[in-house]
ROVONU-282927 format. One record per residue (C-alpha): z, x, y. Coordinates in Angstrom, 1 decimal. Example, Ala and Ser with C-alpha at 12.3 -4.5 7.8 and 13.67 -1.06 7.14 Angstrom:
<up: 7.8	east: 12.3	north: -4.5>
<up: 7.1	east: 13.7	north: -1.1>
***
This chain:
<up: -11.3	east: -13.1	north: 18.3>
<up: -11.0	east: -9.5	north: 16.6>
<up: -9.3	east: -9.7	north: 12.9>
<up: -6.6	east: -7.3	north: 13.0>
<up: -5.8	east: -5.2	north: 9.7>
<up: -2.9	east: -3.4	north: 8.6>
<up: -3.0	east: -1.1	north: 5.8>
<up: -0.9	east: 0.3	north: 3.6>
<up: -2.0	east: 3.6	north: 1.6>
<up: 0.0	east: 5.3	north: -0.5>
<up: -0.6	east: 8.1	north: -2.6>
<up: -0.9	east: 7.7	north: -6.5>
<up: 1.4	east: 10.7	north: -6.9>
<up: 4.8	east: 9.2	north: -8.1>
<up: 6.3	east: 6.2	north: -8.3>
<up: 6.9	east: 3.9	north: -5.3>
<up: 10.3	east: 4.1	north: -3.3>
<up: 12.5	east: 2.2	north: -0.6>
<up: 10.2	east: 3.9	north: 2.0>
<up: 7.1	east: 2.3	north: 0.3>
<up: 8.6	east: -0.8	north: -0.3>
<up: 9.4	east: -1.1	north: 3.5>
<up: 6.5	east: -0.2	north: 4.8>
<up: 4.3	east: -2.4	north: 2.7>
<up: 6.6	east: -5.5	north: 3.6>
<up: 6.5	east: -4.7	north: 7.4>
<up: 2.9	east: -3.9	north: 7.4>
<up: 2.2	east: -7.9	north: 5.3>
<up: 4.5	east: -9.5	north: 7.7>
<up: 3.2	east: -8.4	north: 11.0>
<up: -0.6	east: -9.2	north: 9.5>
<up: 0.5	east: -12.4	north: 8.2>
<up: 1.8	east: -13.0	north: 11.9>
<up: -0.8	east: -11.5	north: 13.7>
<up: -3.1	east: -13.7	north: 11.6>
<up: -5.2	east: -10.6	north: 9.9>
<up: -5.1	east: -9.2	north: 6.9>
<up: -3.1	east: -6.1	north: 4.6>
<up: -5.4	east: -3.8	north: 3.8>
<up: -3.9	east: -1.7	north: 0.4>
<up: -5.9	east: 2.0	north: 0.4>
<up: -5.1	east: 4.1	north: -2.1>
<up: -5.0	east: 7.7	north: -1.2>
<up: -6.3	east: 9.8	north: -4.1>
<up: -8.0	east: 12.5	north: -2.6>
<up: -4.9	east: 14.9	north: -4.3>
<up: -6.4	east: 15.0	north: -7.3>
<up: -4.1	east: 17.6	north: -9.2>
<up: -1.1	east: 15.5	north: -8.5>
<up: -2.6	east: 11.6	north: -8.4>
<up: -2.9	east: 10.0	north: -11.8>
<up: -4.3	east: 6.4	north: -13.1>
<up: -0.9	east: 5.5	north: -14.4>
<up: 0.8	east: 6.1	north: -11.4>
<up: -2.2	east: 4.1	north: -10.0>
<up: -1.4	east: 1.1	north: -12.2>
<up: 2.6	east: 0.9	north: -11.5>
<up: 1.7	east: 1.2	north: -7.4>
<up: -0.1	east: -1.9	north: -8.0>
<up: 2.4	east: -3.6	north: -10.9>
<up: 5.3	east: -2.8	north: -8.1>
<up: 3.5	east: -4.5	north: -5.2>
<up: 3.1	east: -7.1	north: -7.2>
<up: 6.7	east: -8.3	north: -5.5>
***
């Protein structure tokens, strides 16, 4: 049987908002369903814009 994995990958450019928030809930739900896994990939390739404090609070908000 194949693992299925949802991800979630936000960019560390801001702060998270409803559209985050939904999209990491939907994406845990269906993998805790599905009986995979939530892969979180953060998306810092935007290095002008992507910092390590807004880093940290992505991760302190998920936290949820």
């Amino acid at each position: 049987m194949t693992l299925l994995t949802f991800r979630f990958a936000p960019s560390p450019n801001g702060e998270l908002h409803l559209g985050h928030a939904y999209s990491a809930l939907l994406n845990q739900r269906m993998a805790a369903r599905a009986g995979g896994r939530l892969l979180l990939r953060i998306e810092d390739i935007d290095i002008t814009r992507c910092t390590p404090e807004f880093e940290a609070g992505l991760l302190r908000d998920l936290e949820w």
